[in-house]
C-alpha positions as CSV (number, residue, x, y, z in Angstrom):
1,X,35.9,119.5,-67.9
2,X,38.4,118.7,-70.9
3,X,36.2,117.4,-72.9
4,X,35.0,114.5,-70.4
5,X,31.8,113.7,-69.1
6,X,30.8,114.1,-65.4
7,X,30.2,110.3,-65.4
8,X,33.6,109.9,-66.1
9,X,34.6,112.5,-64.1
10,X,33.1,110.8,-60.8
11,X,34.1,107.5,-61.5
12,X,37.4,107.3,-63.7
13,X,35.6,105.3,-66.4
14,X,33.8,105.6,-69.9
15,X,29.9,104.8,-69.7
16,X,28.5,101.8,-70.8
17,X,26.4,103.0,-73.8
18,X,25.8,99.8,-75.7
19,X,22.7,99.3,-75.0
20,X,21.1,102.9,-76.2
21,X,19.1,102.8,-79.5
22,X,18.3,105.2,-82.0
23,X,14.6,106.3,-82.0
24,X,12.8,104.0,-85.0
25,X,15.1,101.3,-85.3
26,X,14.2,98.2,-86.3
27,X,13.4,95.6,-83.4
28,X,12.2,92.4,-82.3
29,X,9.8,90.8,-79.9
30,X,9.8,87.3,-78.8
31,X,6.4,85.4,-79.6
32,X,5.8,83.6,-76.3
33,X,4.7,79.5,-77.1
34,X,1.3,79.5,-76.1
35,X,0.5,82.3,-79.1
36,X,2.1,80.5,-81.8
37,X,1.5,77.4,-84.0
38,X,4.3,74.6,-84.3
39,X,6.1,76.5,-87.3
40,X,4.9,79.8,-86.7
41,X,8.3,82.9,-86.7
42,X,9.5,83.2,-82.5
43,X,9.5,87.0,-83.2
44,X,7.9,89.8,-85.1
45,X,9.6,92.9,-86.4
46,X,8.8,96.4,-84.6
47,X,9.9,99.7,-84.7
48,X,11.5,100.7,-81.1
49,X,9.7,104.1,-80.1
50,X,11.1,104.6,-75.9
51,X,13.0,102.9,-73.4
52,X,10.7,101.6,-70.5
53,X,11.1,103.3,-67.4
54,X,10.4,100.8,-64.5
55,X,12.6,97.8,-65.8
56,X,15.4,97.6,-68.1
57,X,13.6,96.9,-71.3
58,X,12.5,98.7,-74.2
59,X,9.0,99.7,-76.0
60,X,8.1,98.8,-79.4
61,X,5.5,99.3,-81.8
62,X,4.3,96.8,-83.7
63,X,3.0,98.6,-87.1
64,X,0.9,95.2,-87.8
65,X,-1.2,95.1,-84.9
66,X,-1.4,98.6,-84.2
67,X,0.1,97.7,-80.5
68,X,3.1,98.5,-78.5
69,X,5.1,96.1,-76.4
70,X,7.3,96.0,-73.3
């Protein structure tokens, strides 16, 4: 294959990668309104464990509240 992938292969192009993370980075979830005070943070820091598998999202745990989010 020279060195090529069969994605590109197929379809003359590079794949779009840009949106892969590396297992433990640092992430952040959006607080929706209704569970936050007037000048309470709009996010909380997690640690990204997976990529979701039914939509294009990703899966974070939140070492805090011992939960993980979509």
């Amino acid at each position: 294959m020279d060195g090529i992938t069969p994605f590109e292969a197929w379809y003359d192009k590079r794949p779009n990668v840009i949106h892969f993370r590396v297992f433990g980075c640092l992430g952040y979830v959006h607080v929706q309104r209704e569970h936050r005070k007037k000048l309470d943070p709009k996010s909380e820091s997690c640690i990204f464990i997976d990529y979701c598998r039914v939509s294009k999202a990703y899966i974070l745990y939140n070492p805090k509240t011992h939960k993980v989010n979509i």
